[in-house]
C-alpha positions in Angstrom: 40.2 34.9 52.0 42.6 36.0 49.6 44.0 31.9 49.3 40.4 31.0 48.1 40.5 33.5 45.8 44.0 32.2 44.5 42.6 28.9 44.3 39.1 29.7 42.2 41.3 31.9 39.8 44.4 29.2 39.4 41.5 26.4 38.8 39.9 28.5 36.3 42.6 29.5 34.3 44.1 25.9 34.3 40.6 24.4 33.4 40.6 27.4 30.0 44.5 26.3 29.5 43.2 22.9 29.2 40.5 23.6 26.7 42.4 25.7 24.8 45.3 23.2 24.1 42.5 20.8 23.4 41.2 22.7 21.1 44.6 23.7 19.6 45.3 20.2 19.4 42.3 19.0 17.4 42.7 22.0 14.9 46.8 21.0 14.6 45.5 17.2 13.5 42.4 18.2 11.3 44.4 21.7 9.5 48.2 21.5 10.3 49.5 24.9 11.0 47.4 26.3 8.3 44.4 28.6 9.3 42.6 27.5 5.8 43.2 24.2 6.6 44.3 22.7 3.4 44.2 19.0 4.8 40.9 19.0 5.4 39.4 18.8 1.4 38.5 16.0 0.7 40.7 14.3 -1.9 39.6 14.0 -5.4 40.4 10.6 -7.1 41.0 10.5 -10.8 39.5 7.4 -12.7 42.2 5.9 -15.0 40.0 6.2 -18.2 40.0 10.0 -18.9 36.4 9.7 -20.6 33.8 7.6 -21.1 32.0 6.8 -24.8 28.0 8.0 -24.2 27.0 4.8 -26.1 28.2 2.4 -22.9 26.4 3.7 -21.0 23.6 2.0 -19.8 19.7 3.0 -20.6 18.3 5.8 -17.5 15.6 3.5 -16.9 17.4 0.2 -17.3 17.7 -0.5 -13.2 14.0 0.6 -12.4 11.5 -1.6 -12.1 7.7 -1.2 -14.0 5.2 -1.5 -10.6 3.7 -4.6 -10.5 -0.3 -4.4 -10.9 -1.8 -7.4 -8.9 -4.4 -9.2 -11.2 -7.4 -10.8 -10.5 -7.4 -14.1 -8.5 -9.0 -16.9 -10.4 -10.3 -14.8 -13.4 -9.3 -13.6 -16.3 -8.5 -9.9 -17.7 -11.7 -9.9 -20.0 -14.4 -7.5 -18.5 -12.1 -6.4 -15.9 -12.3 -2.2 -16.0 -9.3 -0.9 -13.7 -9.3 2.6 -12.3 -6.3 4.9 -12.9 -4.6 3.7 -9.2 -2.9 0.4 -9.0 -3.8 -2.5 -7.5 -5.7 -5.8 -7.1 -8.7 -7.0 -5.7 -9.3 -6.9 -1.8 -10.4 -8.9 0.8 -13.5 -7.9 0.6 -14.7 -9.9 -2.7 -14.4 -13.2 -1.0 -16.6 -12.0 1.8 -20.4 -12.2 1.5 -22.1 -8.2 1.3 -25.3 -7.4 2.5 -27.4 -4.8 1.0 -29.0 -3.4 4.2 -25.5 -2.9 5.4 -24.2 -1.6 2.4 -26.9 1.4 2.3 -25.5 2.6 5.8 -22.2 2.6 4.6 -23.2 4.3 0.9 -25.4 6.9 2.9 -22.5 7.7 5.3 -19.5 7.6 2.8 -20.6 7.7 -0.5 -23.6 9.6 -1.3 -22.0 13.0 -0.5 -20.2 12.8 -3.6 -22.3 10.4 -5.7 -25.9 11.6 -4.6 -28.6 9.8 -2.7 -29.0 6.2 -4.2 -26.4 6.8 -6.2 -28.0 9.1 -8.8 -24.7 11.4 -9.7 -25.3 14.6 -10.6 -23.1 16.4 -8.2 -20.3 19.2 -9.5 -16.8 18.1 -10.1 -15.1 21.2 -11.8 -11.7 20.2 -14.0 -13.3 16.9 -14.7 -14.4 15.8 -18.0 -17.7 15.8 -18.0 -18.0 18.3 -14.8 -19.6 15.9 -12.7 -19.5 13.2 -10.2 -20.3 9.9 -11.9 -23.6 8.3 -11.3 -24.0 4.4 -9.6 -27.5 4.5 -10.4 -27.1 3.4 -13.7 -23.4 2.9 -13.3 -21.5 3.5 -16.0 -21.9 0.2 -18.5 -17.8 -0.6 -18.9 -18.3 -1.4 -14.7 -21.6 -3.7 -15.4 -20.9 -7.0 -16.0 -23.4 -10.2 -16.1 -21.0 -12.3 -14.4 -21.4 -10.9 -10.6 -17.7 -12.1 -9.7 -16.5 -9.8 -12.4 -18.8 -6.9 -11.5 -17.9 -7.2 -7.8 -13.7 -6.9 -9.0 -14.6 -3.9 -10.7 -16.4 -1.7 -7.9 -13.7 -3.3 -5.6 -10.6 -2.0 -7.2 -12.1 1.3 -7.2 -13.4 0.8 -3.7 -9.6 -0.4 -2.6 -7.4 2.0 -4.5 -9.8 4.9 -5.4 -9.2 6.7 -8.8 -8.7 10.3 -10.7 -11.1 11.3 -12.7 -10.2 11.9 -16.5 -10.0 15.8 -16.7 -7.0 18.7 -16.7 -7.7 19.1 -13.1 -10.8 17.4 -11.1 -11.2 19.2 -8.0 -13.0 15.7 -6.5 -11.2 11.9 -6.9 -12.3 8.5 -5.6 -10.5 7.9 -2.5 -9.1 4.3 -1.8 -11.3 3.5 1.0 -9.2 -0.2 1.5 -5.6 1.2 1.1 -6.2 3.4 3.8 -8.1 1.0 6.3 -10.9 3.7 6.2 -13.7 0.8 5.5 -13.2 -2.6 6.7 -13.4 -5.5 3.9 -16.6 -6.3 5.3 -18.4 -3.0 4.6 -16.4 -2.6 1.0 -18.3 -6.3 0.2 -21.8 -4.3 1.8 -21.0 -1.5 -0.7 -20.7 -3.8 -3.3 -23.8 -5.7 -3.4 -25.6 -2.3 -2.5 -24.2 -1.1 -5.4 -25.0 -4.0 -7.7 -28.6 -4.1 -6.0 -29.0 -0.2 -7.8 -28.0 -2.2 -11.2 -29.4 -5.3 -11.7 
């Protein structure tokens, strides 16, 4: 009995020997015999030009790119009323919208914020003007008598969403395409809905 004994002991204190020297090693490569361990700062390297003259160097915003805001496929910038997010025209513009269709998605998505049939009217404190802003009439800078132009203008709004002009508007558009929340289909259904309000 007393042999096993000897044995577990000697085994354990040759298995902590060996951890400690390991240990003891590691610390002897990283510090020396140090306890601060001096060779373990990193080194500082000294440029050879002591200082540098303010006027080389170059502008902060020299290296950053301006994002790029997608136009309009096949038309031009006239008419074209852009929300405050970034972003071209969708899918959802070369697709054919119906009306019917469009209601649904209006009643379901839209008219919470922008009333039923679009008639606005709804609280939006820190905005502007206070309020949600009406489809029904739509606000004239959207309305456009070429309907490829008025359809671009709901869509970017519809894609990207926008933030209201105010200190603080409690409510924004969201950008029902960015997210994937409506499908291009229903944003072209919203659309001519939305134009149907505003002929």
């Amino acid at each position: 009995m007393n042999d096993v004994r000897r044995y577990i002991y000697g085994t354990l204190i040759i298995f902590l020997f060996i951890v400690l020297a390991w240990v003891g090693f590691v610390f002897y490569n990283s510090c020396g015999f140090s306890a601060t361990c001096p060779d373990g700062a990193l080194a500082v390297e000294r440029t050879p030009i002591p200082t540098l003259i303010p006027a080389t160097l170059p502008a902060p915003d020299r290296f950053v790119s301006a994002p790029v805001v997608a136009d309009a496929p096949s038309i031009g910038t006239a008419g074209i009323t852009r929300p405050s997010n970034p972003g071209g025209p969708g899918p959802g513009i070369e697709l054919t919208g119906s009306v019917d269709a469009g209601k649904i998605v209006f009643d379901e998505r839209c008219a919470v914020c922008h009333g039923s049939q679009g008639m606005g009217g709804l609280l939006n404190p820190g905005s502007t003007d206070g309020t949600m802003p009406a489809l029904n009439p739509i606000d004239a800078s959207l309305k456009d008598a070429d309907y490829k132009t008025f359809a671009i203008n709901l869509d970017l709004f519809l894609e990207h969403g926008s933030m209201p002009e105010g200190r603080n508007p409690i409510f924004q558009m969201p950008d029902w395409g960015d997210k994937g929340i409506l499908t291009p289909q229903q944003i072209a259904d919203l659309i001519a809905y939305i134009i149907s309000l505003n002929p």
